[in-house]
C-alpha positions in Angstrom: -9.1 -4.6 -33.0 -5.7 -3.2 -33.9 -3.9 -1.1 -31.9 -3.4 1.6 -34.7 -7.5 1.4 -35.3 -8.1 1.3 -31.5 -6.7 4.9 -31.5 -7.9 6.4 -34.5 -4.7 5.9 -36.4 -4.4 3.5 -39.8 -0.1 3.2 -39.2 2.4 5.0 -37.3 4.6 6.3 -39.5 7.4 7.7 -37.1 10.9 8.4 -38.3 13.7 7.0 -36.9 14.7 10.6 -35.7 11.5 11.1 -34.0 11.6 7.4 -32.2 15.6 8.1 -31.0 14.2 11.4 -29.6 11.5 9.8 -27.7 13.9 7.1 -26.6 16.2 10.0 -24.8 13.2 11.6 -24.0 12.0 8.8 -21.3 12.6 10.0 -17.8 11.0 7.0 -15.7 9.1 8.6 -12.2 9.9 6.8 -8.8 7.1 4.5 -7.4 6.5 6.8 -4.8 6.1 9.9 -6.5 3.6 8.0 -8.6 1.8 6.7 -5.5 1.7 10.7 -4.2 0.5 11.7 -8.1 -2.5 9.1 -7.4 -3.6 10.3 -3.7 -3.6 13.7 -5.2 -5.8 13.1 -7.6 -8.4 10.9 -5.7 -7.5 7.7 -7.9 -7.5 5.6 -4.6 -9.2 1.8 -4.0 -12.1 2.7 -1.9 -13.9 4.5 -4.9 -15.6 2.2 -7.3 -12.6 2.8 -9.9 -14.2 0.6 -12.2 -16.8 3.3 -13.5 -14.1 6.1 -13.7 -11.6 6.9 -16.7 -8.0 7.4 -15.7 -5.9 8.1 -18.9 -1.9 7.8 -19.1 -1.0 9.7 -22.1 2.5 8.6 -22.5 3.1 5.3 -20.6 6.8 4.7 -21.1 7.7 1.5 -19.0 4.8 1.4 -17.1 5.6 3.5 -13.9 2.5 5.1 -13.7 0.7 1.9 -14.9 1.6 -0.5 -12.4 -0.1 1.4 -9.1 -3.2 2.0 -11.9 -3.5 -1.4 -12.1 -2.5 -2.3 -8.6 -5.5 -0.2 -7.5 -8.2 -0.7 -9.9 -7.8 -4.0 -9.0 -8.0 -3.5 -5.3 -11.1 -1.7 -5.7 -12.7 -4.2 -8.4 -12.4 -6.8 -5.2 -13.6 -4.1 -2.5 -16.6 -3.5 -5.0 -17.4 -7.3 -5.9 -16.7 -6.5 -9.6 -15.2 -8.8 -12.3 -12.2 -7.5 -14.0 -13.6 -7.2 -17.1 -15.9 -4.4 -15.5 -12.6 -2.3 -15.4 -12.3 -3.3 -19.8 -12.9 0.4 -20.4 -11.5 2.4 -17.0 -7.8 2.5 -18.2 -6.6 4.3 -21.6 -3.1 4.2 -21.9 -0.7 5.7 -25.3 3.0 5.6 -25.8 4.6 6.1 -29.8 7.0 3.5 -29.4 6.2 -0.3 -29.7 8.7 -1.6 -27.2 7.1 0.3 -24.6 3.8 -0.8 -25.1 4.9 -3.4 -24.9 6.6 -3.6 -22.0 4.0 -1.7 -20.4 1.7 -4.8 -21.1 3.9 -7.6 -19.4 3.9 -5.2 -16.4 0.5 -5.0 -16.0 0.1 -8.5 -17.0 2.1 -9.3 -14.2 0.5 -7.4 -11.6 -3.0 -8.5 -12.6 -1.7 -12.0 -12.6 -0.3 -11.7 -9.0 -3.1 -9.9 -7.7 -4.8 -13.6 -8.8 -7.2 -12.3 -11.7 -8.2 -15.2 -14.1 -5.4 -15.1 -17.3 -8.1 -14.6 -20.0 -9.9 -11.4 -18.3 -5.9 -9.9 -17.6 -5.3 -10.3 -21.4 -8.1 -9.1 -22.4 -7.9 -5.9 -20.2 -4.5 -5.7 -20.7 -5.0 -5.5 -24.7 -8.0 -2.8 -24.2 -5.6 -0.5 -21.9 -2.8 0.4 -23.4 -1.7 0.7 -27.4 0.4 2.4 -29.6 -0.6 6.0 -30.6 0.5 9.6 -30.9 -1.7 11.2 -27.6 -1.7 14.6 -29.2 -3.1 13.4 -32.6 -5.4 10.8 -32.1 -8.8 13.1 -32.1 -9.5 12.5 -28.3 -12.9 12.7 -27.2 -13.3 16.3 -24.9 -15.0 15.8 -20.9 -14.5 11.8 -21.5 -11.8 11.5 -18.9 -12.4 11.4 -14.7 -8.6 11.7 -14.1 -5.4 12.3 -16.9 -2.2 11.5 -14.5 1.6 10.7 -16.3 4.9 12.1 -17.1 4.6 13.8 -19.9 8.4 13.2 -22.7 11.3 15.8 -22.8 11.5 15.9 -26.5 13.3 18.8 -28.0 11.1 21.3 -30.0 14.0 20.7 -32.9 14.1 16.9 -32.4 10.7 16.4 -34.2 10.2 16.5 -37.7 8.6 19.4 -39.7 5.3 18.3 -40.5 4.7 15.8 -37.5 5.8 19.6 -35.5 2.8 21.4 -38.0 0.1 19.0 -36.9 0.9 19.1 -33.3 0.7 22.9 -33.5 -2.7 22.7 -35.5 -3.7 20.3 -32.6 -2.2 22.2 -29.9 -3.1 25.9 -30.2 -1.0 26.2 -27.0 1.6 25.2 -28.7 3.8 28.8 -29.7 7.2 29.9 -30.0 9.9 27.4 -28.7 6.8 25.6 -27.0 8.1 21.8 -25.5 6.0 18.6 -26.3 4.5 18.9 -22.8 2.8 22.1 -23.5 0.7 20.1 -25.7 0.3 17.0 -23.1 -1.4 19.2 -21.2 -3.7 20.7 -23.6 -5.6 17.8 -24.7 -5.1 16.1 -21.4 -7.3 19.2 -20.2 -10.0 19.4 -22.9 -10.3 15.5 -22.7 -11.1 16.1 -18.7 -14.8 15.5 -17.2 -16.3 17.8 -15.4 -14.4 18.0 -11.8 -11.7 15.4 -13.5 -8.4 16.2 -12.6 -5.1 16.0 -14.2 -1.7 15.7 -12.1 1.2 15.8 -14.4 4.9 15.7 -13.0 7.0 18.2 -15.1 9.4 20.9 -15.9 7.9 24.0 -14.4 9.4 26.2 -17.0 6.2 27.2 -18.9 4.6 28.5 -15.7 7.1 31.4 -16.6 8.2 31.1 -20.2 6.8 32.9 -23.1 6.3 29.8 -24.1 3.6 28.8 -21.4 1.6 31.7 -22.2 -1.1 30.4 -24.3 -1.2 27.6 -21.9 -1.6 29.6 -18.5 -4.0 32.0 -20.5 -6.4 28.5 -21.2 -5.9 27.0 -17.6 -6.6 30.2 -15.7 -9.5 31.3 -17.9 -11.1 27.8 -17.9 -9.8 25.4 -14.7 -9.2 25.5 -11.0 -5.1 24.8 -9.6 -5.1 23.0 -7.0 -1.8 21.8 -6.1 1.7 22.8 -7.2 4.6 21.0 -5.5 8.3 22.3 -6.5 10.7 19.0 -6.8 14.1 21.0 -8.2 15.9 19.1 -5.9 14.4 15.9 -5.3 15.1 12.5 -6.7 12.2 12.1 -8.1 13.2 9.8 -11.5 14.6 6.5 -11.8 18.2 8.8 -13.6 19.2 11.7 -12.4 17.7 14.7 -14.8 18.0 18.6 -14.1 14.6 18.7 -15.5 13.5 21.4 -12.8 10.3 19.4 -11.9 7.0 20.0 -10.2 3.9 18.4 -9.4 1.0 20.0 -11.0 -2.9 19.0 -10.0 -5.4 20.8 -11.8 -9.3 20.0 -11.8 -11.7 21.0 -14.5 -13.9 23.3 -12.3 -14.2 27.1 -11.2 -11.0 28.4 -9.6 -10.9 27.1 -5.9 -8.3 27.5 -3.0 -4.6 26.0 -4.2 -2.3 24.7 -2.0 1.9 25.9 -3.4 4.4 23.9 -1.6 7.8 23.3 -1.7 10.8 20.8 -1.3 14.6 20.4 0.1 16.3 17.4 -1.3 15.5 14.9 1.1 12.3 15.3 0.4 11.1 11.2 -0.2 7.9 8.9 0.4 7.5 9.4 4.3 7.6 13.3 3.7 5.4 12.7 0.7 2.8 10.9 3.0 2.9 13.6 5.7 2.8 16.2 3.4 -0.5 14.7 1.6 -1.7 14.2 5.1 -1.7 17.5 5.6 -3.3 18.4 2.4 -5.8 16.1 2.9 -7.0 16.6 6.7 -5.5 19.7 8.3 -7.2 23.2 7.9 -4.1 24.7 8.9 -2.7 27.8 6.5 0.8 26.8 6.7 3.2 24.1 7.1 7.0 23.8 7.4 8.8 21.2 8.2 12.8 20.6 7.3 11.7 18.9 3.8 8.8 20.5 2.8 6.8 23.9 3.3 3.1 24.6 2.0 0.6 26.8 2.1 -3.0 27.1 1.2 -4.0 30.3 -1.0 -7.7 31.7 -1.3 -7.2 31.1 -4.9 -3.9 30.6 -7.7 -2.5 33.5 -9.3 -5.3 34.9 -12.2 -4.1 35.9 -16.2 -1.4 34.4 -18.9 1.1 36.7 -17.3 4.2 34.4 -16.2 3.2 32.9 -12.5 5.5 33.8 -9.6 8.2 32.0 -8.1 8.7 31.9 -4.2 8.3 30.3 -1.2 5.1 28.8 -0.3 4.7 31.3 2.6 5.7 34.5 0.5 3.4 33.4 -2.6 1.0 33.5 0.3 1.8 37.1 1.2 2.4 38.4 -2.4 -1.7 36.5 -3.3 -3.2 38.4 0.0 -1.4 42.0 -0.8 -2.5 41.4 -4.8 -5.6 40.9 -3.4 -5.9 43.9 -1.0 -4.0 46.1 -3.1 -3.2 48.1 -6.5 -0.8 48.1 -9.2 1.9 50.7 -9.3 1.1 52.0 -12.2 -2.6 53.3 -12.0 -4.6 55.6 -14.0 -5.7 57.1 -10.5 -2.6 58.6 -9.2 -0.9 59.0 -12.8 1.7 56.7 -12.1 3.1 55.1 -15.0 6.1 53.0 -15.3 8.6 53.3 -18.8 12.0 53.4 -20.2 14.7 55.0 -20.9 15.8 56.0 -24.9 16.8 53.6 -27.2 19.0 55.0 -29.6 20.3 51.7 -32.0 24.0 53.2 -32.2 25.0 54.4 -28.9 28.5 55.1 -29.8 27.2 58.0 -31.9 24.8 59.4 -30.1 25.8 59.3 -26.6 28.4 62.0 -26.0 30.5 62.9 -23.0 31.3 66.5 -22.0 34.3 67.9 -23.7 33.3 66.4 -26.8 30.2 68.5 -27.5 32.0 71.3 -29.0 30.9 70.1 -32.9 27.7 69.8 -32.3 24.7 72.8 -31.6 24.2 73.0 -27.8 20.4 72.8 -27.8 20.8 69.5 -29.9 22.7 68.0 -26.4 20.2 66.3 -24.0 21.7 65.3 -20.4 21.5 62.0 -20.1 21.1 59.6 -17.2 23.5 56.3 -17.3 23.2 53.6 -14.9 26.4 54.8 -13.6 25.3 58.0 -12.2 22.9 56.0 -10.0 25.7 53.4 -8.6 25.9 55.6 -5.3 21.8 56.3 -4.7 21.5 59.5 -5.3 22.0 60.6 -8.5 25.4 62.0 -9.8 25.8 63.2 -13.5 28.9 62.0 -15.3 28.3 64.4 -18.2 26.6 61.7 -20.8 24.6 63.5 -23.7 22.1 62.6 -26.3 22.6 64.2 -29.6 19.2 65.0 -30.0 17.6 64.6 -33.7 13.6 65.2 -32.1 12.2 68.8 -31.9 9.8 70.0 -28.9 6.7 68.8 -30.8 7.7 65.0 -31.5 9.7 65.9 -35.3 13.0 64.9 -36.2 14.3 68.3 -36.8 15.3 69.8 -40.4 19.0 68.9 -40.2 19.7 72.1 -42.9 19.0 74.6 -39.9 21.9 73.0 -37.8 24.7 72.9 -39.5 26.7 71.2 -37.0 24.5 68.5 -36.3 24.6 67.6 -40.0 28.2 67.6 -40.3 28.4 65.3 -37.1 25.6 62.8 -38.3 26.9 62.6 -41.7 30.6 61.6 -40.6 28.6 58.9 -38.7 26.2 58.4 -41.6 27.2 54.6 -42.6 26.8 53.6 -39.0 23.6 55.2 -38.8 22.3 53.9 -42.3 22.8 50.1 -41.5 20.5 50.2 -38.6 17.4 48.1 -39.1 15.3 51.3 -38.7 17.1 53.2 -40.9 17.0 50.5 -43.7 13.0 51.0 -43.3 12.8 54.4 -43.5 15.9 55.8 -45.7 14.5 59.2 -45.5 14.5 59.3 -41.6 18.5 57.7 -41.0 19.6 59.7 -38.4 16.3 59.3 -35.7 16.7 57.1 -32.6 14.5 54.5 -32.0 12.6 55.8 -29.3 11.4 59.7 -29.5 12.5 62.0 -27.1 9.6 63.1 -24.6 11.2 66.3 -24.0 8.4 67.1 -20.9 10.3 63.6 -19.0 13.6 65.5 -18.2 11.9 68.3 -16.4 9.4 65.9 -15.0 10.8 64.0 -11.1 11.3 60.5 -11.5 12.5 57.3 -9.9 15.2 55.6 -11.6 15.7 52.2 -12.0 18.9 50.1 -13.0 18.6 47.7 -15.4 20.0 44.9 -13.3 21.4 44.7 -10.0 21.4 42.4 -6.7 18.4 44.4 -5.5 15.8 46.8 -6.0 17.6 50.3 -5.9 15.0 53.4 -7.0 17.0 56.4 -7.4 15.5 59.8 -7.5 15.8 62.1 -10.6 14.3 65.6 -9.0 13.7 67.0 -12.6 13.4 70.2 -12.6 16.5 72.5 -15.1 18.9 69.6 -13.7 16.8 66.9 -14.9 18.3 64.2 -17.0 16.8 61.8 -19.6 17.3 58.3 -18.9 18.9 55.7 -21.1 17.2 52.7 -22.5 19.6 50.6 -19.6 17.3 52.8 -17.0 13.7 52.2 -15.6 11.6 55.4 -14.8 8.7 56.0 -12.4 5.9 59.0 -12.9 3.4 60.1 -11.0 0.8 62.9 -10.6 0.1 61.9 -6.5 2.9 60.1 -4.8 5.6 62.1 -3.1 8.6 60.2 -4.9 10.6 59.9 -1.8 8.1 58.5 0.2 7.5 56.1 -3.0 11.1 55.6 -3.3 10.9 54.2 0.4 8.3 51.9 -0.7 9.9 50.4 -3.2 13.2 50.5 -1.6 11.6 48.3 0.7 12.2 44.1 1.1 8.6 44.0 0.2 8.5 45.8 -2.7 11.6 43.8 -4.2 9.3 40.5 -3.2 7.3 41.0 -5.7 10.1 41.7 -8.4 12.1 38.5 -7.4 9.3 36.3 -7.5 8.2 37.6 -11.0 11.6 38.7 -12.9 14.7 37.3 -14.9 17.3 35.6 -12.7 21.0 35.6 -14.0 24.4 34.9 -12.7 25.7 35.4 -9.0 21.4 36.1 -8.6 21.5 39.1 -10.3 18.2 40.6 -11.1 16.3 42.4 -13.9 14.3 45.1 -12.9 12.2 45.6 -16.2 9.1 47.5 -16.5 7.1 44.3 -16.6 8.1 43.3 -13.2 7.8 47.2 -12.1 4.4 46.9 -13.2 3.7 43.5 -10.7 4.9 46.1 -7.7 1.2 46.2 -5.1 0.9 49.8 -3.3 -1.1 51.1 -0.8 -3.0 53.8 -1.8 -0.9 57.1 -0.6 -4.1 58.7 0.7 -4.1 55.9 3.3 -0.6 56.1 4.8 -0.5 58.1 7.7 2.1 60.9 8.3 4.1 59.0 10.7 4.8 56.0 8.1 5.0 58.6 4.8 8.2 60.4 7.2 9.9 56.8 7.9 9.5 56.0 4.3 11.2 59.2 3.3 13.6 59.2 6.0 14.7 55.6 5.0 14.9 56.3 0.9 16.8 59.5 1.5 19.3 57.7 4.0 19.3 54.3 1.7 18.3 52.0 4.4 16.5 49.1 3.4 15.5 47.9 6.6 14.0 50.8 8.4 12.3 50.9 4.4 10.6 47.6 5.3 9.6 48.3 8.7 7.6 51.2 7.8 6.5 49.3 4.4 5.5 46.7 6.3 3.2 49.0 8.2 1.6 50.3 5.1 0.8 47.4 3.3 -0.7 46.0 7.1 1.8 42.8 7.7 3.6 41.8 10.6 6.3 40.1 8.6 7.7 39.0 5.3 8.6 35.6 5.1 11.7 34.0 3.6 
């Protein structure tokens, strides 16, 4: 049979573009991280190999292929099987011809040495691996026992158009600025048996990208994590790659226990072999050791919301206190999390005092800017909105303020070329965002955009209450005392769960968005007793983050925060 019919596929038609991106897109795994991939998978000799399916969806050179083989064969001899038992155990794809090649002659030459007759190795050989596109050959779903490989780095803009369009129709997973992987491990998931495992080494990236969403949204909602084991570090491929790398197992089952773990550089095969040890045979909730630190978790981290990033130990931490406690923001205690005004031309209508006189008073809002909140308590530089929004929610009738029309119409072509103007003609001079005029009276926490660490700020409200700007972060709430809140989330544990979920730049600066806000656990305040809500308080109103995190620590019921 030919190897285009073998795979469901009359030619393969691949422009030259789409074979030079493939070529740079080879990164060739190191023996032993293979060898690891396999143990963690169960693909080892003492099972009777020869009646499972292990699939390689894009064999390269053959560095996953070579251990296949070595151990199919090991365990064809430990089960008194022929070779050509195993004609149907191995299905292995690659779009380039050289590298199937070359993965042929590798296996050839394994089989060969391992002293299997010539005419069953060529006749495996031929049935294993051929030429085919993995994501559109039509593969068969719950047909495979174990999907294992190093899935290409090809550039979402490096393949063609249309051969793009059919991946996405094959792919569903496969939005936005989605990399070929995303779609590797789509069908290498659907094609999985029941309790089949796949165990892919890859950039990590759409654990957190947009990107990864629809693909976290189909392996949370539909298969168990088992194993995630950060490489960022490691020399893990045959050329050095900043590739940001990490093992993922995952097993077509019910959500389990998971096991997160991490690596330091010299992470290699004798600290691979310990670590799988450990996986394997210890009961033991943690591990950490100068290479490597795991830990088991009751269960991986539920939804299509980004996963976290952190140490094995403080993913740990952050699972148990998602587990024993609430969001922030809850319906319950009226807590709710927003931000600041959006205005689309800032330089028109933010104000500072002294140049106020040209417009009508009650059309100037005092506004909070990140810079009032530098110090930690809050400190008004004078900033105003000019105001276009009425107490009820209307843009106001610009003929009853005189002033306010004069000043917006000097400003008017600025104002007109805004997108939101260009939409609605009639309604130029709104902001953005409305003005909820009930927010300035109301206390809040405030929130810099970015900064090196969490730092809430308290807003008292009240007739010096100030409307924050869109580069501030507000907390509400109908229950919590805000300082003993503002303690809370001053606190090292607080900002754990921000670091592990949010936007890294520069230097480590962090952002502090309302989506990350919204990851923040808290205790219920009914349950923190009157000796912890005074520390709290005590430590927000003094600024100091480490009697903060004693007493949080307290609340939330933990002896520690790891590293």
């Amino acid at each position: 049979m030919a190897t285009g019919e073998l795979f469901g596929l009359d030619s393969l038609d691949l422009p030259e573009s789409l074979r030079e991106a493939v070529r740079h897109g080879e990164v060739f795994t190191r023996r032993w991280v293979v060898e690891t991939m396999l143990d963690l998978v169960g693909y080892t000799s003492d099972r009777d190999l020869a009646e499972t399916v292990i699939v390689e969806p894009a064999c390269g050179g053959g560095a996953f292929l070579g251990p296949i083989a070595e151990r199919l064969g090991a365990s064809c001899r430990a089960h008194g099987r022929s070779l050509l038992d195993a004609v149907h155990a191995v299905e292995a794809f690659d779009l380039l011809d050289r590298n199937v090649q070359l993965s042929r002659e590798l296996v050839t030459q394994q089989l060969l040495a391992d002293g299997w007759e010539p005419a069953h190795v060529e006749k495996v050989v031929h049935a294993w691996i051929g030429q085919g596109d993995y994501l559109l050959h039509g593969y068969r779903s719950e047909s495979a026992d174990f999907v294992v490989g190093n899935p290409p780095y090809i550039r979402l803009e490096d393949v063609p158009d249309a051969r793009m369009s059919a991946y996405r129709s094959a792919c569903p997973t496969m939005g936005g600025r989605a990399d070929i992987y995303v779609g590797f491990y789509e069908v290498g998931l659907r094609s999985l048996k029941p309790q089949g495992r796949l165990a892919f080494i890859c950039a990590d990236r759409w654990m957190r990208n947009q990107y990864g969403r629809g693909l976290r949204e189909m392996v949370t909602s539909r298969y168990s994590v088992e194993f995630v084991l950060t490489m960022h570090d490691v020399d893990v491929f045959d050329e050095h790659v900043s590739a940001y790398p990490a093992i993922t197992v995952i097993r077509n089952a019910p959500q389990g226990s998971a096991i997160a773990a991490d690596t330091a550089p010299t992470f290699g095969p004798e600290q691979a072999a310990e670590l799988f040890s450990w996986v394997a045979g210890s009961t033991e909730p943690l591990v950490n050791k100068a290479t490597y630190h795991a830990a088991r978790l009751p269960h991986w981290f539920p939804g299509d919301d980004s996963w976290p990033a952190a140490s094995p130990a403080r993913l740990a931490v952050l699972e148990d206190l998602s587990d024993r406690f609430k969001l922030l923001e809850d319906q319950a205690t009226g807590t709710r999390v927003g931000i600041g005004i959006a205005t689309g031309a800032d330089k028109v209508f933010i104000v500072q005092h002294g140049d106020t006189e040209e417009i009508e008073s009650d059309r100037l809002l005092p506004l909070a800017m990140v810079r009032d909140t530098t110090s930690g308590a809050l400190s008004w530089h004078g900033s105003y909105l000019v105001n276009p929004w009425d107490a009820q929610g209307n843009l106001v009738d610009l003929s009853a303020y005189p002033r306010l029309a004069r000043y917006f119409t000097q400003h008017g072509d600025a104002l007109r070329k805004r997108y939101i103007a260009v939409k609605q003609p009639d309604r130029w001079y709104k902001t953005i965002d409305k003005v909820d005029h009930q927010l300035t009276r109301r206390p809040k926490l405030l929130f810099p955009d970015m900064k090196l660490t969490i730092h809430p700020v308290l807003d008292e409200g009240g007739s010096s209450g100030l409307y924050p700007h869109h580069n501030l972060y507000y907390i509400v709430s109908d229950v919590w005392d805000l300082r003993v809140l503002g303690g809370l989330l001053l606190s090292k544990v607080a900002e754990a769960f921000v670091a592990a979920y949010a936007v890294k730049m520069r230097g480590g600066t962090m952002r502090f968005q309302a989506q990350y806000l919204r990851r923040i656990r808290v205790p219920d305040p009914a349950t923190i007793n009157e000796v912890d809500r005074a520390a709290l308080a005590e430590a927000f109103e003094r600024r100091d983050v480490q009697a903060a995190t004693r007493a949080a620590l307290r609340a939330y019921g933990l002896t520690e925060l790891p590293d």
